[in-house]
FIKEPA-194612 format. One record per residue (C-alpha): residue in three letters; chain; x negated, y negated, z. Coordinates in nm, 3 decimals, padded with zeros to 5 digits. Last residue first. Layout:
BEGIN
+-----+-------+---------+---------+---------+
| res | chain |       u |       v |       w |
+-----+-------+---------+---------+---------+
| ala |     A |       X |       Y |       Z |
...
+-----+-------+---------+---------+---------+
This chain:
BEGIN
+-----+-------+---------+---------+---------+
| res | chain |       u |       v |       w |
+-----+-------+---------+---------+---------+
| unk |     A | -10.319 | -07.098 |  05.947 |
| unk |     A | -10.356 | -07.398 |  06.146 |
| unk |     A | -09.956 | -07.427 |  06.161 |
| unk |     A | -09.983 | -07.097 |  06.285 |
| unk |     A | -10.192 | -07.179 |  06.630 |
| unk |     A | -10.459 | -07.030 |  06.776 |
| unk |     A | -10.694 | -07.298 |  06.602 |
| unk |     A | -10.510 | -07.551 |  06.743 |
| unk |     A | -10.570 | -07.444 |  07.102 |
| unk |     A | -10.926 | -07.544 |  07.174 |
| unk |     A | -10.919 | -07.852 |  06.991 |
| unk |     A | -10.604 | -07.974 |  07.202 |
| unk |     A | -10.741 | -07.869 |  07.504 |
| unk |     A | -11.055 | -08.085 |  07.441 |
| unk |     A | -10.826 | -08.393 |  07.329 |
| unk |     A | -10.624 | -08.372 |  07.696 |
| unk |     A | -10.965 | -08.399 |  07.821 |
| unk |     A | -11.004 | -08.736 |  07.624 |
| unk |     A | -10.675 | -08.868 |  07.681 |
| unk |     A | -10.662 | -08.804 |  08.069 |
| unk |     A | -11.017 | -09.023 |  08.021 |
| unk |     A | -10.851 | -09.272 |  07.809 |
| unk |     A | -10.573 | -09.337 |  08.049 |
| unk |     A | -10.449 | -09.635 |  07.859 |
| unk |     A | -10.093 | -09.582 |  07.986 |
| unk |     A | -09.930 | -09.538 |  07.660 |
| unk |     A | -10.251 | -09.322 |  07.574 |
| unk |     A | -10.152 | -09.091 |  07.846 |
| unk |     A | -09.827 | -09.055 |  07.727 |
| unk |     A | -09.918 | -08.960 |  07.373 |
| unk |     A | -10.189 | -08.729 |  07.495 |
| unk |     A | -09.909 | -08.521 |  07.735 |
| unk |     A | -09.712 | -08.524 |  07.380 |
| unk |     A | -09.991 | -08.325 |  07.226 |
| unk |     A | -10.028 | -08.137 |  07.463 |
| unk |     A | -09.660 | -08.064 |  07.475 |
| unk |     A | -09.675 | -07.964 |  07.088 |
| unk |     A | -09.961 | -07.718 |  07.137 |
| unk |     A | -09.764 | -07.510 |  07.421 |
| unk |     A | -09.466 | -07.517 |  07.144 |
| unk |     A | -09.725 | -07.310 |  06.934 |
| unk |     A | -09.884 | -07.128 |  07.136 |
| unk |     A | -09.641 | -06.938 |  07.327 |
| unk |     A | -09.905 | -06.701 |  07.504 |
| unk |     A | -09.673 | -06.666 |  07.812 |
| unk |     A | -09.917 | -06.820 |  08.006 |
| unk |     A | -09.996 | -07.079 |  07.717 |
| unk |     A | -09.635 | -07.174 |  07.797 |
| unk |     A | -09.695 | -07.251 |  08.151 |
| unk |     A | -10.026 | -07.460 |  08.080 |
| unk |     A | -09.774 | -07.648 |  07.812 |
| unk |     A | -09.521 | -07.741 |  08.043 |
| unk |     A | -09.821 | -07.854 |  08.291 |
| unk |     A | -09.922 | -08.099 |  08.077 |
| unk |     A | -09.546 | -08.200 |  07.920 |
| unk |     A | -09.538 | -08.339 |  08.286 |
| unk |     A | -09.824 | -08.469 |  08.365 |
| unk |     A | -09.725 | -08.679 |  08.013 |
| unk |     A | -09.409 | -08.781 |  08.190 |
| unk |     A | -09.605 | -08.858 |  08.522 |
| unk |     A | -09.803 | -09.099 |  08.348 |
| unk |     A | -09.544 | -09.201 |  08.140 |
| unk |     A | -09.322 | -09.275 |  08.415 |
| unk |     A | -09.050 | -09.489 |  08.252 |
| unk |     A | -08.738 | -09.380 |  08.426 |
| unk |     A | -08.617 | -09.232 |  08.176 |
| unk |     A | -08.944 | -09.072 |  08.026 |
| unk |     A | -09.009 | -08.945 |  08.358 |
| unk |     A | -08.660 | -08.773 |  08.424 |
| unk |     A | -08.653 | -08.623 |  08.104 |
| unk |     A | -09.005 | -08.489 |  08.164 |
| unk |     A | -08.905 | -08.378 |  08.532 |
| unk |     A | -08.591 | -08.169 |  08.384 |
| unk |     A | -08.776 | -08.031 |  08.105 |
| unk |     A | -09.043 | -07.912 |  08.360 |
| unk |     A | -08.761 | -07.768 |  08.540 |
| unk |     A | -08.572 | -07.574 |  08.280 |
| unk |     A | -08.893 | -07.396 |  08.184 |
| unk |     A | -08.976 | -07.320 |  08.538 |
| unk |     A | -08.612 | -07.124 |  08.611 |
| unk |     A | -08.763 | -06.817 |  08.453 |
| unk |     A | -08.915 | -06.677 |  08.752 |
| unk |     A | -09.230 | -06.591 |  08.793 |
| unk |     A | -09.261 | -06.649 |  09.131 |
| unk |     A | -09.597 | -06.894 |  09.077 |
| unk |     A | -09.408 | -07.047 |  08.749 |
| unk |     A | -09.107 | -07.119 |  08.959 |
| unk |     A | -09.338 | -07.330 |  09.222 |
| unk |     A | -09.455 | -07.557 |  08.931 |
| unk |     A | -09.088 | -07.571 |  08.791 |
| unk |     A | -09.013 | -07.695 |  09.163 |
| unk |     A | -09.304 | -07.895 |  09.197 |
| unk |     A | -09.203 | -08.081 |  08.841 |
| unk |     A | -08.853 | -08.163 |  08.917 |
| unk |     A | -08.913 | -08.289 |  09.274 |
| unk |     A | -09.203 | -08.519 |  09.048 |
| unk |     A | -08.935 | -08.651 |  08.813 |
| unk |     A | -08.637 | -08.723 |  09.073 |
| unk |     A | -08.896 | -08.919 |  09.313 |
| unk |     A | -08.884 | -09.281 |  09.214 |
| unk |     A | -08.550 | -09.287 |  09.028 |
| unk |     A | -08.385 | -09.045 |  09.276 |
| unk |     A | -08.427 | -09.235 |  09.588 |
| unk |     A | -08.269 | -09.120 |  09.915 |
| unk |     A | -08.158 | -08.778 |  09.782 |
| unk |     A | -08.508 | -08.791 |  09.636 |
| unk |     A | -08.665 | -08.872 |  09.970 |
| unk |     A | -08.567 | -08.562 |  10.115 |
| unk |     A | -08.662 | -08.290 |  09.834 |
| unk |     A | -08.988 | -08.436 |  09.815 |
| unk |     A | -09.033 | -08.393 |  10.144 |
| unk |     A | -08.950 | -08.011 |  10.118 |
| unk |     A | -09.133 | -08.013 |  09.808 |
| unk |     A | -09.414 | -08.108 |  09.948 |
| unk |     A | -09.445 | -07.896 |  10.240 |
| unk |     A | -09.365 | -07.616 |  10.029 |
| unk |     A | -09.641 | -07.671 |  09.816 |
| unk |     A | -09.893 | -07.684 |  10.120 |
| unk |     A | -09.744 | -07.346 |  10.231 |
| unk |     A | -09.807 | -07.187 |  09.892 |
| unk |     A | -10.145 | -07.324 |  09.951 |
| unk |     A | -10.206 | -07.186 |  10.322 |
| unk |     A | -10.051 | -06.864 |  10.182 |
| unk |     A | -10.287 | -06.812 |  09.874 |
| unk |     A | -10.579 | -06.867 |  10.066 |
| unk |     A | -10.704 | -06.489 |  10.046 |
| unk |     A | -10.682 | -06.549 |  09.618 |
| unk |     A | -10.300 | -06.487 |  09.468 |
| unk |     A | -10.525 | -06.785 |  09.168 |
| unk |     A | -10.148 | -06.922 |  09.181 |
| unk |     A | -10.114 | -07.012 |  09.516 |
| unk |     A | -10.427 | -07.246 |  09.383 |
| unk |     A | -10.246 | -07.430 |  09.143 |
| unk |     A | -09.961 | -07.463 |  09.342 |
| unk |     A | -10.152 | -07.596 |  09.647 |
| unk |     A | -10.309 | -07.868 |  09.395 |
| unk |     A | -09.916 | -07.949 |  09.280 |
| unk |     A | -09.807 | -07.975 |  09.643 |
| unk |     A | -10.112 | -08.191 |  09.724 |
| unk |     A | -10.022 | -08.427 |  09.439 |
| unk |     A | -09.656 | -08.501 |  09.540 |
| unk |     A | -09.782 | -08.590 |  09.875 |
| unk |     A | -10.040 | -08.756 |  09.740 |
| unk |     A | -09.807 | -08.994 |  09.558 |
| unk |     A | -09.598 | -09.092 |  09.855 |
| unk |     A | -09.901 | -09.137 |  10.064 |
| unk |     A | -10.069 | -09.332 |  09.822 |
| unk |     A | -09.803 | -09.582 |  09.833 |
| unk |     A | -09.889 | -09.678 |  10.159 |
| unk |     A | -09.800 | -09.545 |  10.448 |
| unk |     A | -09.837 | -09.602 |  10.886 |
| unk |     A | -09.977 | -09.388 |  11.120 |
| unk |     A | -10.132 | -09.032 |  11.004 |
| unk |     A | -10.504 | -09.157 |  11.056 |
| unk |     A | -10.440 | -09.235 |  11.403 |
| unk |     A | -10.233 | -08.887 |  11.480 |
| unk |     A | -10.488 | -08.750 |  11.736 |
| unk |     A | -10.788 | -08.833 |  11.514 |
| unk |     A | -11.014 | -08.508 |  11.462 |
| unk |     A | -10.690 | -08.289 |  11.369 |
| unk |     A | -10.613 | -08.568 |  11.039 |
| unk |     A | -10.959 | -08.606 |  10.956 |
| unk |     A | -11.000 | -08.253 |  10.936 |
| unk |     A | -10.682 | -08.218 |  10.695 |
| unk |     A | -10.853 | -08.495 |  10.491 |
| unk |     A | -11.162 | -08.299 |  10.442 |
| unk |     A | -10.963 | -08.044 |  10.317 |
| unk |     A | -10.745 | -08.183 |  10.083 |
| unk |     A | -11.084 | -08.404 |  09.976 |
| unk |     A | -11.212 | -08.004 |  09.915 |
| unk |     A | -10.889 | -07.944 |  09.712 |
| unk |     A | -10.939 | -08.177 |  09.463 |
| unk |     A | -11.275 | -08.151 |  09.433 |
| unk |     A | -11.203 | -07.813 |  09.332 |
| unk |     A | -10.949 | -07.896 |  09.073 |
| unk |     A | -11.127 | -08.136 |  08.896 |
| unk |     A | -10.884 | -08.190 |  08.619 |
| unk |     A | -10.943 | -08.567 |  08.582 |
| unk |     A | -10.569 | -08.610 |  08.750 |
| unk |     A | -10.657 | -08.425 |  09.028 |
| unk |     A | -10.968 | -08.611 |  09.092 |
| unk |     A | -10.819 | -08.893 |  09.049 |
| unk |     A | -10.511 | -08.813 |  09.322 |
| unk |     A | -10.776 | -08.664 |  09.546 |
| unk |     A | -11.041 | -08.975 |  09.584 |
| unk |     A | -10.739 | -09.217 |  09.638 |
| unk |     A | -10.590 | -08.969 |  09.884 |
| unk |     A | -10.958 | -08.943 |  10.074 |
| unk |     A | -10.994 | -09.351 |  10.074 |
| unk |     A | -10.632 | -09.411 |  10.170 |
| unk |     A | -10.700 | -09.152 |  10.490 |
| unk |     A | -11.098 | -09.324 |  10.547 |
| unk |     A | -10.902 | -09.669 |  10.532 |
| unk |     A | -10.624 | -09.568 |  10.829 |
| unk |     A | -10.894 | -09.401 |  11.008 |
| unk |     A | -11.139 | -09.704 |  11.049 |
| unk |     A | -11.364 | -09.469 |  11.286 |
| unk |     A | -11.676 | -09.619 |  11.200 |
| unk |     A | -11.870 | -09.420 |  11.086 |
| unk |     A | -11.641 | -09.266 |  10.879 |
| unk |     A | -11.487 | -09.603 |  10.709 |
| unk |     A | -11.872 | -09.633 |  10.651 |
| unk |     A | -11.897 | -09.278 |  10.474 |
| unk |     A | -11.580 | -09.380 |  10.315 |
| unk |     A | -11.745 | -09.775 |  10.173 |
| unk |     A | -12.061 | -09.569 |  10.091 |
| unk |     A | -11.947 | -09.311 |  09.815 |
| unk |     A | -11.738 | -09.592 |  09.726 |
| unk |     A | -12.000 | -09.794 |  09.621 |
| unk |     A | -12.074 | -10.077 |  09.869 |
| unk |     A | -12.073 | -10.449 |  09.689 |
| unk |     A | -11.977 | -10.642 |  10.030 |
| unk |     A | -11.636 | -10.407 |  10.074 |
| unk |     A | -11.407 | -10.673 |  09.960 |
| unk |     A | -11.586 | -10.832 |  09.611 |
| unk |     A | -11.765 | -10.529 |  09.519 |
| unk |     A | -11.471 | -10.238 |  09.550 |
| unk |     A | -11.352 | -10.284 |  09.226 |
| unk |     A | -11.654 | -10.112 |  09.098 |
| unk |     A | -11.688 | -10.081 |  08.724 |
| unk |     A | -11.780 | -09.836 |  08.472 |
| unk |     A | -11.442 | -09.805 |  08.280 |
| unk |     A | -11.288 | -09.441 |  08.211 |
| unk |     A | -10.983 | -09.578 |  08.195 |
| unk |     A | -10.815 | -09.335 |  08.479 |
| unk |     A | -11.116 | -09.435 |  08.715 |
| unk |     A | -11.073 | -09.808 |  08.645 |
| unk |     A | -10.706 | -09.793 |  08.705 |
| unk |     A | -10.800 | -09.567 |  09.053 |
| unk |     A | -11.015 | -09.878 |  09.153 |
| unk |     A | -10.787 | -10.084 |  09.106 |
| unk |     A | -10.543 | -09.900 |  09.388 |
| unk |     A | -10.863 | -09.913 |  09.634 |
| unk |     A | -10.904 | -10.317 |  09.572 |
| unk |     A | -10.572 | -10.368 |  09.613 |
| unk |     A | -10.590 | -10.151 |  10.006 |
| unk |     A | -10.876 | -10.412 |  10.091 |
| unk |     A | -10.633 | -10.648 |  10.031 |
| unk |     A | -10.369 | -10.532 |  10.236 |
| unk |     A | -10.635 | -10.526 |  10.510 |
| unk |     A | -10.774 | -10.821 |  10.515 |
+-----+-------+---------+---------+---------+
């Protein structure tokens, strides 16, 4: 059924994240790859699976730094959206929640390349964060952290100074509430912000805490590209001296 079917998509995001060569898609979608279980959601007009499909796609993307993959699923879900007079838009799962949250960071990241898209981005972001916004007055434990973290993230594109408090804010808020994923997003994104104002140093310390977190929740492949920044840096840093 369905519900299932939606399982299958969720484990399939913990096998990403791991870094584990399996297909959690073989017992419910008749051993398809997920290339071919959204080309036949497609196909076949199943709009509510081709939507979870697309989010599932972005959020791991996202998460494995592949910003421009990203973006394109943001894309191709925005054309799914206009091609299916609202079908694809009824009813949420999780993922919707999440990718919500995602999207505004991915529209952050590219406000902040000031490219000719920079207003349909900055406009993404402030779609999020308005919704964000919303349901954390409704629900501060589950969306406290990531409000937090779009706001420092929209800070950093004005350049204003407010960012720094923010990301502390959303880490704090994380660790609290027991988000290490989204704690060690967090202390991510802190240290891309300080690298921007060439603070080295402190910028080193929050990778290293973003690898910490992602360990906790046996992301191996966050851990492993979090390990590559890590190399990178410490040799800019005094304590290498």
């Amino acid at each position: 059924n369905g519900m299932v079917k939606i399982v299958a998509i969720h484990e399939q995001v913990t096998f990403d994240l791991m870094g584990l060569e399996k297909n959690a898609y073989e017992s419910h979608f008749g051993g398809l790859s997920e290339d071919a279980v959204l080309d036949f959601a497609m196909k076949n007009k199943i709009t509510n699976l081709s939507r979870t499909l697309y989010q599932k796609i972005r959020y791991v993307k996202y998460m494995c730094g592949d910003m421009d993959a990203a973006a394109k699923h943001y894309d191709l879900q925005q054309e799914l959206y206009a091609n299916c007079a609202g079908q694809a838009t009824n009813g949420r799962t999780v993922f919707f929640f999440i990718t919500t949250f995602i999207d505004g960071l991915i529209g952050l990241y590219f406000a902040r390349k000031h490219r000719d898209d920079e207003a349909k981005w900055t406009g993404v972001a402030e779609t999020a964060i308005e919704h964000m916004a919303k349901w954390a007055k409704s629900c501060s434990w589950n969306f406290a952290n990531k409000l937090s973290l779009l706001q420092a993230e929209y800070f950093f594109l004005k350049d204003d100074e407010q960012a720094y408090s923010c990301y502390k804010a959303s880490i704090k808020q994380a660790r609290e509430h027991r988000f290490n994923h989204e704690e060690g997003l967090a202390h991510e994104k802190l240290a891309t912000y300080l690298l921007h104002k060439s603070n080295h140093d402190e910028a080193l310390q929050h990778f290293q805490d973003a690898k910490k977190c992602y360990e906790t929740w046996h992301a191996h492949v966050l851990v492993r590209r979090i390990e590559k920044a890590i190399a990178v840096l410490s040799p800019l840093c005094t304590s290498s001296r």
